[in-house]
C-alpha positions as CSV (number, residue, x, y, z in Angstrom):
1,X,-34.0,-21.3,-37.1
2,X,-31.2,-23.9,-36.0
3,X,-27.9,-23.5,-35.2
4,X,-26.6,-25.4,-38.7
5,X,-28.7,-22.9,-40.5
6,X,-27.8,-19.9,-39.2
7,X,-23.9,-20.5,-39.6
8,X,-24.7,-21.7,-43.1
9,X,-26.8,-18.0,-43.8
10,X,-23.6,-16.6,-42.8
11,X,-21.3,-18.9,-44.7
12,X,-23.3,-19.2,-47.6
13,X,-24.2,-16.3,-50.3
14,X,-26.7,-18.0,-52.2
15,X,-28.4,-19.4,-48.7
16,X,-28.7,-16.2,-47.3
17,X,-30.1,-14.4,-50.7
18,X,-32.7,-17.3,-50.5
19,X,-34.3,-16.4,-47.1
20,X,-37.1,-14.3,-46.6
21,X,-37.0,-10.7,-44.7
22,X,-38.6,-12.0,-41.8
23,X,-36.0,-15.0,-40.9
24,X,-32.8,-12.4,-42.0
25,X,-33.9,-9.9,-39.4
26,X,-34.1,-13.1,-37.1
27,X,-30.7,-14.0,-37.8
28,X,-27.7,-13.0,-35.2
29,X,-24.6,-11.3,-36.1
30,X,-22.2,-12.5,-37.9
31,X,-19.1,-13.3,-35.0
32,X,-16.6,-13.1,-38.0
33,X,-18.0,-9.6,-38.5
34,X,-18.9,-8.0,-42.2
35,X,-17.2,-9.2,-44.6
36,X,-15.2,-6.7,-46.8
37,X,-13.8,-6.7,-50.4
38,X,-10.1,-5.9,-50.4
39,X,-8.0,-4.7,-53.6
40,X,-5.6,-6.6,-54.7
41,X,-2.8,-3.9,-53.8
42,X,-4.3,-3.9,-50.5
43,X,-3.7,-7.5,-50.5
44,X,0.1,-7.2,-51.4
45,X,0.5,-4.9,-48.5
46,X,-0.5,-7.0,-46.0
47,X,2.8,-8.8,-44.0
48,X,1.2,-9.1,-40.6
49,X,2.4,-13.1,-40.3
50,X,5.2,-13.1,-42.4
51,X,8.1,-13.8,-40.7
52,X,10.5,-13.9,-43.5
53,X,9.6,-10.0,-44.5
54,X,9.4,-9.0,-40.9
55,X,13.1,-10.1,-40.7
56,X,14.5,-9.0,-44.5
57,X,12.6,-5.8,-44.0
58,X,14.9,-4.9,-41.1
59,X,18.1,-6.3,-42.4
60,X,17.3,-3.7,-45.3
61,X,16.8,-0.8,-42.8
62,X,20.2,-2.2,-41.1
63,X,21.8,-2.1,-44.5
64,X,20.3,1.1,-45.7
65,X,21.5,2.6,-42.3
66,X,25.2,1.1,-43.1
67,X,25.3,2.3,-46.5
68,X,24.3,6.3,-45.3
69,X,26.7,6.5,-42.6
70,X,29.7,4.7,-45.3
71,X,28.6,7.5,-47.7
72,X,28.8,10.3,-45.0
73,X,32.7,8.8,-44.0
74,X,33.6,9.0,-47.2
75,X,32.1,12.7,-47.9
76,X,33.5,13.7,-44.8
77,X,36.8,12.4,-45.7
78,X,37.3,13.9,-48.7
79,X,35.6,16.7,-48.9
80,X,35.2,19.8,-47.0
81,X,31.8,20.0,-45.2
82,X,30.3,23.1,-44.6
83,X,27.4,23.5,-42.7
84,X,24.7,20.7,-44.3
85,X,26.4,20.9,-47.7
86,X,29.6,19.9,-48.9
87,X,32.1,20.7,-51.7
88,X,34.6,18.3,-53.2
């Protein structure tokens, strides 16, 4: 089998489906590796080259930081902390 048609058994479905046993066992494996359905909240997950998300992701974790320690002056300031608990 050439070269053209053994990338096209692995780019093409219907190519593939159309060989016999005898020249799929003779093809190699696939480089790209086997191919695998993913859902689409699998999909939405996925932030591996996005920049922008890398970056508001950890302005939130900044702000949600900010915000915890503002709430833990203010507690602290006006009410009397006892322990882990507090009472206003």
């Amino acid at each position: 089998m050439s070269n053209k048609n053994i990338i096209r058994a692995w780019k093409d479905k219907d190519y593939f489906d159309s060989l016999s046993a005898e020249e799929r066992s003779r093809l190699p494996e696939n480089p790209a590796g086997v191919i695998i359905e993913m859902s689409d909240e699998d999909m939405e997950s996925i932030t591996g080259g996005d920049k922008k998300r890398q970056r508001q992701g950890r302005r939130l974790r900044r702000l949600r930081k900010a915000v915890n320690t503002f709430k833990c002056q203010i507690v602290s300031y006006y009410c009397k902390i006892e322990g882990n608990s507090y009472a206003c």
